[in-house]
Gaussian input, Z-matrix of N, CA and C with variables (Angstrom, degrees):
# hf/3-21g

backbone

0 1
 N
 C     1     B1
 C     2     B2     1     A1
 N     3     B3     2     A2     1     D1
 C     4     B4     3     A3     2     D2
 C     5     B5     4     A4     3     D3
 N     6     B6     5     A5     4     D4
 C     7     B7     6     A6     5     D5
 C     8     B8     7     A7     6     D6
 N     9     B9     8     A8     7     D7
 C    10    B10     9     A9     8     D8
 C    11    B11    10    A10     9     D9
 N    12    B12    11    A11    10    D10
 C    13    B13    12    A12    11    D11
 C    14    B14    13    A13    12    D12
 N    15    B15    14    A14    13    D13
 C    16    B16    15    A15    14    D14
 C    17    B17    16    A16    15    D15
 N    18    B18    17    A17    16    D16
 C    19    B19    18    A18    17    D17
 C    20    B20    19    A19    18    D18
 N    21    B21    20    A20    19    D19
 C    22    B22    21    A21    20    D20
 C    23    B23    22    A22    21    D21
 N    24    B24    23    A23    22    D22
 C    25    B25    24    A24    23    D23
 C    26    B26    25    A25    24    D24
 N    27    B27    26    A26    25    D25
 C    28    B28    27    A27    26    D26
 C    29    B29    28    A28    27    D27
 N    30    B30    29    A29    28    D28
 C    31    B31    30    A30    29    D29
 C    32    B32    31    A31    30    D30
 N    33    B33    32    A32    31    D31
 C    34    B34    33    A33    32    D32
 C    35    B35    34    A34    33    D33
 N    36    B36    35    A35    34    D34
 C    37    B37    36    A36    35    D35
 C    38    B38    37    A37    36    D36
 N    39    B39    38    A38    37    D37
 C    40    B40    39    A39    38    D38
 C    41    B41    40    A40    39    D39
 N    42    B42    41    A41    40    D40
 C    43    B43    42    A42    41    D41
 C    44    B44    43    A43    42    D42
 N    45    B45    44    A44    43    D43
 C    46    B46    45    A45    44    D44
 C    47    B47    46    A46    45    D45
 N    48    B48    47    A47    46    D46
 C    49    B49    48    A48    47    D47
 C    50    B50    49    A49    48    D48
 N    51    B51    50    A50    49    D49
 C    52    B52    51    A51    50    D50
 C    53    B53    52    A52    51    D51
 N    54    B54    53    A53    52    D52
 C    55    B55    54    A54    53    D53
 C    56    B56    55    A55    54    D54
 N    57    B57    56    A56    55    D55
 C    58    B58    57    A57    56    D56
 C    59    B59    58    A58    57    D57
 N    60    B60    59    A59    58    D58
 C    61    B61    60    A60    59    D59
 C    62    B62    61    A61    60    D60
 N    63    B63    62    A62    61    D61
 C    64    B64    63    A63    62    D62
 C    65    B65    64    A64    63    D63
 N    66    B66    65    A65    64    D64
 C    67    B67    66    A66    65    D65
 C    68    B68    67    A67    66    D66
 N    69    B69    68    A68    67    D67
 C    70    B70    69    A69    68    D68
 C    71    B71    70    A70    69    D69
 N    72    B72    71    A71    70    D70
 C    73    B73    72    A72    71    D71
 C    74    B74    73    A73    72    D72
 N    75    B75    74    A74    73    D73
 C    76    B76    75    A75    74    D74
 C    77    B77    76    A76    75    D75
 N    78    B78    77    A77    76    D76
 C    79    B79    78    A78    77    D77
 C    80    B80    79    A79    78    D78
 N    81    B81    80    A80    79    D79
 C    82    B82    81    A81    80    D80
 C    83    B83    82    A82    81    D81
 N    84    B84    83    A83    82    D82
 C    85    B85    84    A84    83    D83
 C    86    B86    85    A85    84    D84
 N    87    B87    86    A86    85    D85
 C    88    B88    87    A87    86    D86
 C    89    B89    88    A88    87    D87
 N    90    B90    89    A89    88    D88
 C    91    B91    90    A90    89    D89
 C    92    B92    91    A91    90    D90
 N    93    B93    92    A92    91    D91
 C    94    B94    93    A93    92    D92
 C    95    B95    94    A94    93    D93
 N    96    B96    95    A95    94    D94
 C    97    B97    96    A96    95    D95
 C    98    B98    97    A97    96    D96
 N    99    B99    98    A98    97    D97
 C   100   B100    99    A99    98    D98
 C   101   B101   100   A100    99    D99
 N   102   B102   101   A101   100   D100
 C   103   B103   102   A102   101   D101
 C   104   B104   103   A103   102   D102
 N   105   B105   104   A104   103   D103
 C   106   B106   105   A105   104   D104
 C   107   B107   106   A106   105   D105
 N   108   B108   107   A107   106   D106
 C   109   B109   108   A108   107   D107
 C   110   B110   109   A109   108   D108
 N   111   B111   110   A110   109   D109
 C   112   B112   111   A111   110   D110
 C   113   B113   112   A112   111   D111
 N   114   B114   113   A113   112   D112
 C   115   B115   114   A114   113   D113
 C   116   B116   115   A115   114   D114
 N   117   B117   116   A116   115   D115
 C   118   B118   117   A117   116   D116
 C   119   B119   118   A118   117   D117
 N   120   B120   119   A119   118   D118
 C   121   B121   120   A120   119   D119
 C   122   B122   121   A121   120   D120
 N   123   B123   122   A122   121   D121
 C   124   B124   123   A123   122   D122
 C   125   B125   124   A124   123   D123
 N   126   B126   125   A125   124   D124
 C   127   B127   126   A126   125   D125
 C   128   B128   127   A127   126   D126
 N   129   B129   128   A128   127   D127
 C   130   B130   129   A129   128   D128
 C   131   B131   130   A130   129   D129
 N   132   B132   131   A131   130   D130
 C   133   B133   132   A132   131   D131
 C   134   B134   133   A133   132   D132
 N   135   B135   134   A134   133   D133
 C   136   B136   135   A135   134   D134
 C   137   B137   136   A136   135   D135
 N   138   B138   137   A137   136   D136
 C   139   B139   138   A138   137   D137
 C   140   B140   139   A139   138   D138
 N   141   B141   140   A140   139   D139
 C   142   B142   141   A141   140   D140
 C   143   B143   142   A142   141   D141
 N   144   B144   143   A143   142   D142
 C   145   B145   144   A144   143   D143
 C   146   B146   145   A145   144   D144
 N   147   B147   146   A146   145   D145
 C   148   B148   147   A147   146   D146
 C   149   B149   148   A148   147   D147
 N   150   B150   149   A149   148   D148
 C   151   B151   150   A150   149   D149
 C   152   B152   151   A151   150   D150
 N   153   B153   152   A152   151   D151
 C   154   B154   153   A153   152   D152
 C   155   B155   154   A154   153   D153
 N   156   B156   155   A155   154   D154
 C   157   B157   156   A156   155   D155
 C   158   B158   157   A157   156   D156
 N   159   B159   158   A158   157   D157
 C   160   B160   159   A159   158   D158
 C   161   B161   160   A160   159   D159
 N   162   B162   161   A161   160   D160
 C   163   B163   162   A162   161   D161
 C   164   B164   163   A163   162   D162
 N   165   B165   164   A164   163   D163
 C   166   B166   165   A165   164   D164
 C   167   B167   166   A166   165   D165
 N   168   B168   167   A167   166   D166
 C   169   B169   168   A168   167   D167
 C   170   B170   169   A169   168   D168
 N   171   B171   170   A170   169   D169
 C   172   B172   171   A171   170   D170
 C   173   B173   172   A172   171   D171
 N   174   B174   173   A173   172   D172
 C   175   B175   174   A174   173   D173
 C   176   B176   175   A175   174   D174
 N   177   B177   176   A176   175   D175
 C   178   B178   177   A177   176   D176
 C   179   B179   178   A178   177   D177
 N   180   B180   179   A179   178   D178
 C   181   B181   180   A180   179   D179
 C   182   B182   181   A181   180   D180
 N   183   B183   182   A182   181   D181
 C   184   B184   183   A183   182   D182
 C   185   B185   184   A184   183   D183
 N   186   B186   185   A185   184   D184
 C   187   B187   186   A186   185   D185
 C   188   B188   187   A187   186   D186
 N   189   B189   188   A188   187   D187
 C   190   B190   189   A189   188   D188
 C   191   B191   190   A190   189   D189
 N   192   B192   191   A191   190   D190
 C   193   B193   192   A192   191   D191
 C   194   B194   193   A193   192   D192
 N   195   B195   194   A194   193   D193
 C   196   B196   195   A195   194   D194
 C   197   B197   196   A196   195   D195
 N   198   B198   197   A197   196   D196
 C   199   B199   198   A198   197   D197
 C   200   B200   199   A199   198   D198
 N   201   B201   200   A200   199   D199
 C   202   B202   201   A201   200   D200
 C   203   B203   202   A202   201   D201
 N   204   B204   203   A203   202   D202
 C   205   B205   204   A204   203   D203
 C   206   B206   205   A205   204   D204
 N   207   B207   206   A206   205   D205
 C   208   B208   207   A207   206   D206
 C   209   B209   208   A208   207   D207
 N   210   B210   209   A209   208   D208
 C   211   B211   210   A210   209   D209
 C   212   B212   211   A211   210   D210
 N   213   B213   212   A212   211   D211
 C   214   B214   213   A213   212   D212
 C   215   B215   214   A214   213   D213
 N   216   B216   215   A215   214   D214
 C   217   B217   216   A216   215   D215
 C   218   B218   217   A217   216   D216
 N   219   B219   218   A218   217   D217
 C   220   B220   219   A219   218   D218
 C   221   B221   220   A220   219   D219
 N   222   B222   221   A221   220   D220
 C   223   B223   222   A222   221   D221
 C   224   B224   223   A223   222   D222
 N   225   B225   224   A224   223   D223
 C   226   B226   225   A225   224   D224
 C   227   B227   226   A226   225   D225
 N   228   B228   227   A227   226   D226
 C   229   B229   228   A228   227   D227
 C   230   B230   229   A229   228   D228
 N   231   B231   230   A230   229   D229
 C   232   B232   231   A231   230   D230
 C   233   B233   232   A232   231   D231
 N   234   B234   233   A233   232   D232
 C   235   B235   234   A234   233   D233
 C   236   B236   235   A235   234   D234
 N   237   B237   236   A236   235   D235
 C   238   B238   237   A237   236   D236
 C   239   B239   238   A238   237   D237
 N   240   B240   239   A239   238   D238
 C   241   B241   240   A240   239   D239
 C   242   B242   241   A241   240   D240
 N   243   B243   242   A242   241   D241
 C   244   B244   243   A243   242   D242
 C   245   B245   244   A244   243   D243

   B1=1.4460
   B2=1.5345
   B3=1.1961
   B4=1.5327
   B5=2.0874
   B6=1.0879
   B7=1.4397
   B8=1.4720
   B9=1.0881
   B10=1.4168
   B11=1.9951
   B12=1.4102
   B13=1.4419
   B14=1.4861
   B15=1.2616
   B16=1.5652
   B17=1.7634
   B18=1.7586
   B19=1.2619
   B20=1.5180
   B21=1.5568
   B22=1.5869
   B23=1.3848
   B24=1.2691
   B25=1.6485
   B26=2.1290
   B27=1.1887
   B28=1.1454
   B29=1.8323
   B30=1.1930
   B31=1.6624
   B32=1.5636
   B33=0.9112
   B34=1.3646
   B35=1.6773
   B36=1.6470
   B37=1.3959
   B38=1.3887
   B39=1.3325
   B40=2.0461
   B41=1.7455
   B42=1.5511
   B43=1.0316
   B44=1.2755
   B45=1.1624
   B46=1.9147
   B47=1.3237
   B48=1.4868
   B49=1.7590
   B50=2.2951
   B51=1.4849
   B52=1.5967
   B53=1.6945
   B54=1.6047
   B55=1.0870
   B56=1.7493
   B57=1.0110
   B58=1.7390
   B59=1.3522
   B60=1.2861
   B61=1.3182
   B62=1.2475
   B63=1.2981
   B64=1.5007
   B65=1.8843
   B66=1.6526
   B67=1.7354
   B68=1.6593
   B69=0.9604
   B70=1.5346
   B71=1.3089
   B72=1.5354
   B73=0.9926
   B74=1.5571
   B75=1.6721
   B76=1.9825
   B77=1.3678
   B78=1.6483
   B79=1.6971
   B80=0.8657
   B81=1.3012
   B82=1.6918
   B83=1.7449
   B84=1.0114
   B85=1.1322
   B86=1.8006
   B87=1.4066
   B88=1.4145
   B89=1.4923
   B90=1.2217
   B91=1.4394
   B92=1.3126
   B93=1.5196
   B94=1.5959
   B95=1.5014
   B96=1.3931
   B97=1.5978
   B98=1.6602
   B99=0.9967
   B100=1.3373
   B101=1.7496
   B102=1.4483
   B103=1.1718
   B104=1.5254
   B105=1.2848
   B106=1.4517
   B107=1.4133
   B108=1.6655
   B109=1.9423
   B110=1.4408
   B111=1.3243
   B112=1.7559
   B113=1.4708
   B114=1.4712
   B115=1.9572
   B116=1.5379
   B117=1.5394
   B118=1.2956
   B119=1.4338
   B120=1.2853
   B121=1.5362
   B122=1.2901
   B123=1.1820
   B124=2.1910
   B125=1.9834
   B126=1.8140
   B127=1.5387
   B128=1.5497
   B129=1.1386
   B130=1.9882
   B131=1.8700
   B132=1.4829
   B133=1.2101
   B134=1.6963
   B135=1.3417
   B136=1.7606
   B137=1.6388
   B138=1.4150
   B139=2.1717
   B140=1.1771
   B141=1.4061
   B142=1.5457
   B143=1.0171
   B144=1.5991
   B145=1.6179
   B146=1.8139
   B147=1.2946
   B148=1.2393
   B149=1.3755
   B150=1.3454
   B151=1.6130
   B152=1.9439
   B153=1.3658
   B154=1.2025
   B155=1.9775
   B156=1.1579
   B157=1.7365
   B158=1.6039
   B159=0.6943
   B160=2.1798
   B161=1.3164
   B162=1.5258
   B163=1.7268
   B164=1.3964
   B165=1.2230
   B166=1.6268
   B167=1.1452
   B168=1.3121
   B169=1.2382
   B170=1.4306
   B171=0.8763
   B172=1.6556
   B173=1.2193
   B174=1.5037
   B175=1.3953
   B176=1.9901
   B177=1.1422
   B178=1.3831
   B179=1.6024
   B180=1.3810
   B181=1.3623
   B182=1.5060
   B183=1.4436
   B184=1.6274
   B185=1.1835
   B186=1.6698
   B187=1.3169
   B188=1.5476
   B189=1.1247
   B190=1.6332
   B191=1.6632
   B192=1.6486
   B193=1.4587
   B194=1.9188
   B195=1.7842
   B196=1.7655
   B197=1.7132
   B198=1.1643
   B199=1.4249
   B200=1.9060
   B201=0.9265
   B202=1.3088
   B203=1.6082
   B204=1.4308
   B205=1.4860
   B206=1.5539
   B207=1.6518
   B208=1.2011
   B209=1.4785
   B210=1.0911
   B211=1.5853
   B212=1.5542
   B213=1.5580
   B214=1.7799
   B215=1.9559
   B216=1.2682
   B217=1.1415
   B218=1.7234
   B219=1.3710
   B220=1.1012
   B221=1.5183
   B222=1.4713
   B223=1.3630
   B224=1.4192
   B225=1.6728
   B226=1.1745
   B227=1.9055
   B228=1.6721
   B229=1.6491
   B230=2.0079
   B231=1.5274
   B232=1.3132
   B233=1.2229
   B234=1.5557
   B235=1.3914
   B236=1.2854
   B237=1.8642
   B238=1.4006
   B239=1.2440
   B240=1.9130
   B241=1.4024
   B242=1.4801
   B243=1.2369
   B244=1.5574
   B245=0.9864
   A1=110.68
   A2=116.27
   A3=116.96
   A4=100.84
   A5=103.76
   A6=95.46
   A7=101.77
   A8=120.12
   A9=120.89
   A10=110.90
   A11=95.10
   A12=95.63
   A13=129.18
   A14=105.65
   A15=107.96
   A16=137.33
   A17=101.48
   A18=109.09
   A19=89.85
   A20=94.98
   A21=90.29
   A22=122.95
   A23=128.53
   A24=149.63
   A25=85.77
   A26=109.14
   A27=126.27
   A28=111.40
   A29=101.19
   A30=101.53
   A31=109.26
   A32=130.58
   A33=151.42
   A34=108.27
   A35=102.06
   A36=101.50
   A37=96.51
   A38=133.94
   A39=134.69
   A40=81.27
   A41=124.50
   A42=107.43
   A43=113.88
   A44=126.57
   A45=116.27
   A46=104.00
   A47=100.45
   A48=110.25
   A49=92.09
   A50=84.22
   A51=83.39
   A52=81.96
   A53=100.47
   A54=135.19
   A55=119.21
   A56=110.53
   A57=133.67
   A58=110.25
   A59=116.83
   A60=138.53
   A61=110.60
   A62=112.70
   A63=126.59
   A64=120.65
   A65=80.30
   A66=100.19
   A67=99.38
   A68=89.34
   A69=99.58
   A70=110.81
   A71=138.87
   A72=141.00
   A73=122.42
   A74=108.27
   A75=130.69
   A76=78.78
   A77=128.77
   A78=112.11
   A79=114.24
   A80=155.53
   A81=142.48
   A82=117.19
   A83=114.70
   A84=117.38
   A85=129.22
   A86=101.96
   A87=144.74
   A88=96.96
   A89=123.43
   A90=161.64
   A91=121.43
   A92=126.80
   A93=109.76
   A94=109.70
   A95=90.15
   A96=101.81
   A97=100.43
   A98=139.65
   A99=141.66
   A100=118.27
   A101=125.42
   A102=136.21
   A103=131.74
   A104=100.98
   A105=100.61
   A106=128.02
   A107=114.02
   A108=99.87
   A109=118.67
   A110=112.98
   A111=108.08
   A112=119.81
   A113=96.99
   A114=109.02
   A115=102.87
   A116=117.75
   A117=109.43
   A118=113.61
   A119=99.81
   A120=102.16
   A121=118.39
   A122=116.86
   A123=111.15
   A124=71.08
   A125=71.50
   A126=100.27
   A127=142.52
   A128=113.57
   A129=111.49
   A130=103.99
   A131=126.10
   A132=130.40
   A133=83.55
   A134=102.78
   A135=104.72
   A136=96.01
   A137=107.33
   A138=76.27
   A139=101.09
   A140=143.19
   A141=145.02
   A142=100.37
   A143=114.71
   A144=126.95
   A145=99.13
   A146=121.22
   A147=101.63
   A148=110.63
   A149=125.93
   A150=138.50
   A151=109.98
   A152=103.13
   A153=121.89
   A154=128.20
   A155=85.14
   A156=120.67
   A157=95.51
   A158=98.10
   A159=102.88
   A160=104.71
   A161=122.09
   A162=123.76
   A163=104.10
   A164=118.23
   A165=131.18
   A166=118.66
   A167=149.70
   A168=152.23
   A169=120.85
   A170=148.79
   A171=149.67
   A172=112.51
   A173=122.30
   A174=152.94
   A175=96.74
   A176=94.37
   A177=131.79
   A178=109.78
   A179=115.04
   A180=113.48
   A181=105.05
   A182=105.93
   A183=105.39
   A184=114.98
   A185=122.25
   A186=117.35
   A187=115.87
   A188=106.54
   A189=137.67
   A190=113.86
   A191=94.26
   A192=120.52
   A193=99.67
   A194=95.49
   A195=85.74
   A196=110.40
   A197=111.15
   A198=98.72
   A199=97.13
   A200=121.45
   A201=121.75
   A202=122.60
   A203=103.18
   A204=96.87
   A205=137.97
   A206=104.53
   A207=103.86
   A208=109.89
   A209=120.51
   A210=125.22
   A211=100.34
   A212=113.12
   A213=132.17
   A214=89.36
   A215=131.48
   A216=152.33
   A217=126.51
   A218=106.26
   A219=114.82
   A220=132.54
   A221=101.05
   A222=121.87
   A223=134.03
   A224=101.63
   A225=97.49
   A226=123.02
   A227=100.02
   A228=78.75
   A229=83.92
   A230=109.68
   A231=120.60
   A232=84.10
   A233=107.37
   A234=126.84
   A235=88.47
   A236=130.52
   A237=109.96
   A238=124.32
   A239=118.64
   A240=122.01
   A241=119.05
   A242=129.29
   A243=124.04
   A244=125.85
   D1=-38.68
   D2=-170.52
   D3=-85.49
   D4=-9.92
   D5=179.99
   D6=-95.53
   D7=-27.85
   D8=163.97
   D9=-50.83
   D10=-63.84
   D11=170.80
   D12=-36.21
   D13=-64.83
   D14=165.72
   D15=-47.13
   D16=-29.45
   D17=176.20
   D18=-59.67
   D19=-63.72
   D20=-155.81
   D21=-62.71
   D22=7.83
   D23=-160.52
   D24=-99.27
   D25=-59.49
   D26=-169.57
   D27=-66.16
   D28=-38.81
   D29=172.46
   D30=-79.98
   D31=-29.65
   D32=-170.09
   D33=-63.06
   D34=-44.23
   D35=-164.81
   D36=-128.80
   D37=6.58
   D38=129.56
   D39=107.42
   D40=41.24
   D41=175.35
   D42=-130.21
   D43=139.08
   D44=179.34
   D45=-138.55
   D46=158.36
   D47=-157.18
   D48=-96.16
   D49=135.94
   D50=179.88
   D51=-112.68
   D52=164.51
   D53=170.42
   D54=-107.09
   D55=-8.97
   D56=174.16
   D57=-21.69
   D58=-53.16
   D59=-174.49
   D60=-53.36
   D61=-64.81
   D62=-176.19
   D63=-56.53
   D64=-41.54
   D65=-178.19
   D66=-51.33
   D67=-69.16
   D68=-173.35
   D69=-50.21
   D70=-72.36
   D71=155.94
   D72=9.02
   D73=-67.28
   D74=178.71
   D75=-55.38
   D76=-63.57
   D77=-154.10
   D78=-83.73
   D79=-30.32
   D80=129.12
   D81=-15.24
   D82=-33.34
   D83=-179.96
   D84=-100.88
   D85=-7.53
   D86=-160.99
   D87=28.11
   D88=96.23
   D89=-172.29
   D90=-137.02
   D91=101.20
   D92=172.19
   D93=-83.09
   D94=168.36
   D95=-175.65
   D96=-68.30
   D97=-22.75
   D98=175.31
   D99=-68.92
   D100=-37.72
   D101=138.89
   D102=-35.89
   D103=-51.74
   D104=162.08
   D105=-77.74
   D106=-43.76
   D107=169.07
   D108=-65.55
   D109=-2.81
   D110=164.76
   D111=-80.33
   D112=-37.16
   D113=-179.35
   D114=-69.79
   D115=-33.21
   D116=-158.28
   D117=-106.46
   D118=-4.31
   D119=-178.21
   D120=90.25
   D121=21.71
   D122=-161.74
   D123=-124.73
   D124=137.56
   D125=156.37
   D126=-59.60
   D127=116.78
   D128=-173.75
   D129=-18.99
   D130=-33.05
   D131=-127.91
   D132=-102.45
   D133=-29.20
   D134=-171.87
   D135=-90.42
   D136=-22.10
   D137=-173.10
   D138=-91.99
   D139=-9.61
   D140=132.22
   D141=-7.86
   D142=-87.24
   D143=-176.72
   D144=-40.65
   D145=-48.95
   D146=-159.84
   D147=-74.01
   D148=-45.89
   D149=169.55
   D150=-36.96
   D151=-36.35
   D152=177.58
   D153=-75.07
   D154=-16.80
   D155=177.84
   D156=62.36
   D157=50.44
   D158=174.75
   D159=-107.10
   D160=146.59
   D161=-166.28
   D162=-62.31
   D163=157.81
   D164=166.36
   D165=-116.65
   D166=-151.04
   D167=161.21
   D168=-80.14
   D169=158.70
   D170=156.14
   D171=-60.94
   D172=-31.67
   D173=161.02
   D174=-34.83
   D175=-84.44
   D176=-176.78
   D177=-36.51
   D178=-43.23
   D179=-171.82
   D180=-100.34
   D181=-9.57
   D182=172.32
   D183=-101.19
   D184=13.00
   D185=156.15
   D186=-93.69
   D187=-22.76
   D188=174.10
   D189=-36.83
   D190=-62.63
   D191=-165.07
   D192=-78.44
   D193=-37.37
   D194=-178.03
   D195=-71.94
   D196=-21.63
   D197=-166.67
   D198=-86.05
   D199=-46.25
   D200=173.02
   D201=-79.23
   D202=23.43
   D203=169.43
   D204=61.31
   D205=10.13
   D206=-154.55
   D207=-119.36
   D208=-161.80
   D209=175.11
   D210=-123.34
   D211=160.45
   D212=-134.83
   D213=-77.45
   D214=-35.13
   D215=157.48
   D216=-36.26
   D217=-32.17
   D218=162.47
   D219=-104.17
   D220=21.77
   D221=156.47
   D222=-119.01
   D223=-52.32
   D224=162.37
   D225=-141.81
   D226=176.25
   D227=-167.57
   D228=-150.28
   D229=175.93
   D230=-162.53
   D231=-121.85
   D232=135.15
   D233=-167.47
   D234=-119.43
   D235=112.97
   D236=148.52
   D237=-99.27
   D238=139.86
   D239=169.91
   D240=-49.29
   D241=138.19
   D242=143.22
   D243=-83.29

């Protein structure tokens, strides 16, 4: 129910969550995304979602940032449509 909410929170206000950041990030670093849901603990099913740019948990991106050292910005960011 609450992921429903958010889609529709997100169509509503022309904004969608990219994952760009992160992508790039693993390949700067030459890191697959498969390396990291083993280090970080996230399920095959969520970096789908993430490769896919679909929301994750808050959970999810703050395991993200600890294993890669980074700040919430260098993973992900809110893209709004015009």
């Amino acid at each position: 129910m609450e992921k429903i909410k958010e889609m529709e929170y997100m169509k509503q206000t022309k904004a969608q969550i990219s994952f760009k950041p992160l992508l790039k990030l693993l390949v700067d670093n030459g890191m697959k995304t498969s390396e990291l849901s083993k280090e970080a603990g996230i399920a095959p099913s969520t970096m789908t979602a993430i490769r896919a740019h679909q929301s994750v948990t808050l959970a999810t991106v703050a395991k993200i940032c600890t294993v890669l050292d980074c700040p919430i910005e260098s993973v992900v960011e809110i893209v709004r449509e015009e």
